[in-house]
C-alpha positions as CSV (number, residue, x, y, z in Angstrom):
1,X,101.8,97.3,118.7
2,X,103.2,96.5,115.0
3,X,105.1,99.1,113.8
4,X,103.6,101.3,109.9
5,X,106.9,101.2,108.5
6,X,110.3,98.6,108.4
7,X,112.8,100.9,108.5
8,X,116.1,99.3,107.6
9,X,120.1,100.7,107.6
10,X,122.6,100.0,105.9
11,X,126.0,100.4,107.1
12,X,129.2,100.0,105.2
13,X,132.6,100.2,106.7
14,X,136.0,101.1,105.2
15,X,138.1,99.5,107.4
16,X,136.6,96.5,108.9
17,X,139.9,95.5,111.2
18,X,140.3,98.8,112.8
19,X,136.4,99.9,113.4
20,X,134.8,96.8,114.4
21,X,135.3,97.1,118.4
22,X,133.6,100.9,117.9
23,X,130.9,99.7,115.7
24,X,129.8,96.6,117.6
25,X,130.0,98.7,120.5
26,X,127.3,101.0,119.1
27,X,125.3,97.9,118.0
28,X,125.7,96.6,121.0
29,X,124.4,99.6,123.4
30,X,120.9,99.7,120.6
31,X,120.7,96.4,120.8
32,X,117.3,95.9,121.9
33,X,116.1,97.9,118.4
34,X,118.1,95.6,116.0
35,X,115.4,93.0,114.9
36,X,117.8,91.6,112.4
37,X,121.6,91.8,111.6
38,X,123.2,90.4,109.0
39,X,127.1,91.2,107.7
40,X,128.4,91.0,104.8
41,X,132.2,90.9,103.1
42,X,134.3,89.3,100.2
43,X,135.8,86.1,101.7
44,X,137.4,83.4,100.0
45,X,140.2,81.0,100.8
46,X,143.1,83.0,101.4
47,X,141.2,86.0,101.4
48,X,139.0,88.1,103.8
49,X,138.1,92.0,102.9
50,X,139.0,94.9,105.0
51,X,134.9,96.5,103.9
52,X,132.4,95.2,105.5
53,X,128.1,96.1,105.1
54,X,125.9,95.6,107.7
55,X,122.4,95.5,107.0
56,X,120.1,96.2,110.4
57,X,116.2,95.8,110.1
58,X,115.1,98.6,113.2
59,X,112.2,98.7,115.5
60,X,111.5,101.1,117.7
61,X,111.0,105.1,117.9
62,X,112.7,106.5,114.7
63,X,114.4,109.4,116.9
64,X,116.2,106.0,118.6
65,X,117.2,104.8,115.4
66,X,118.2,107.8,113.9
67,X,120.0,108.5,116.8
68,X,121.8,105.0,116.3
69,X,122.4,106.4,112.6
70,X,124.2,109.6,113.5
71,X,126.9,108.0,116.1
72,X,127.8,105.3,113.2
73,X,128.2,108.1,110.6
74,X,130.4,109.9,113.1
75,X,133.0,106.9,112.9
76,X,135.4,107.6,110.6
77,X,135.2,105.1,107.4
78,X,131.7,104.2,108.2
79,X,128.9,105.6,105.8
80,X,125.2,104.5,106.7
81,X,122.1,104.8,104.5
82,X,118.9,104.4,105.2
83,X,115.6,102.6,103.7
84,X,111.7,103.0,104.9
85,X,109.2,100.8,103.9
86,X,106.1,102.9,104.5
87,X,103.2,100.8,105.0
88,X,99.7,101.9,103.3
């Protein structure tokens, strides 16, 4: 059954280093609603940022993935916004 929306999150953490193991955890136990993950940080040579973004295209009941939204905003350092594509 296709879904009438994409609903996508955005989630951008402070302090990459010290909240990854909670974050991924959280990723980890919703797993089966992340249809696509991507990360993004500043990296160059000598250089890799303590922020992070994640961006998370969702499937599933919203009440999951708002659910998911609420346990990473309860992190400290992690912010999450959130974008629905409403389909006509």
């Amino acid at each position: 059954m296709a879904q009438d929306h994409h609903f996508i999150l955005g989630v951008h953490v402070d302090n990459r280093i010290k909240r990854a193991s909670d974050v991924q955890q959280l990723l980890t136990d919703y797993g089966c609603n992340i249809k696509t993950r991507i990360g993004l940080h500043e990296v160059t040579g000598n250089f890799c940022a303590g922020f992070g973004l994640i961006l998370l295209e969702m499937i599933g009941e919203t009440e999951k993935i708002e659910k998911l939204a609420e346990k990473l905003e309860k992190i400290e350092g992690v912010s999450v916004q959130r974008m629905v594509f409403e389909h006509p």
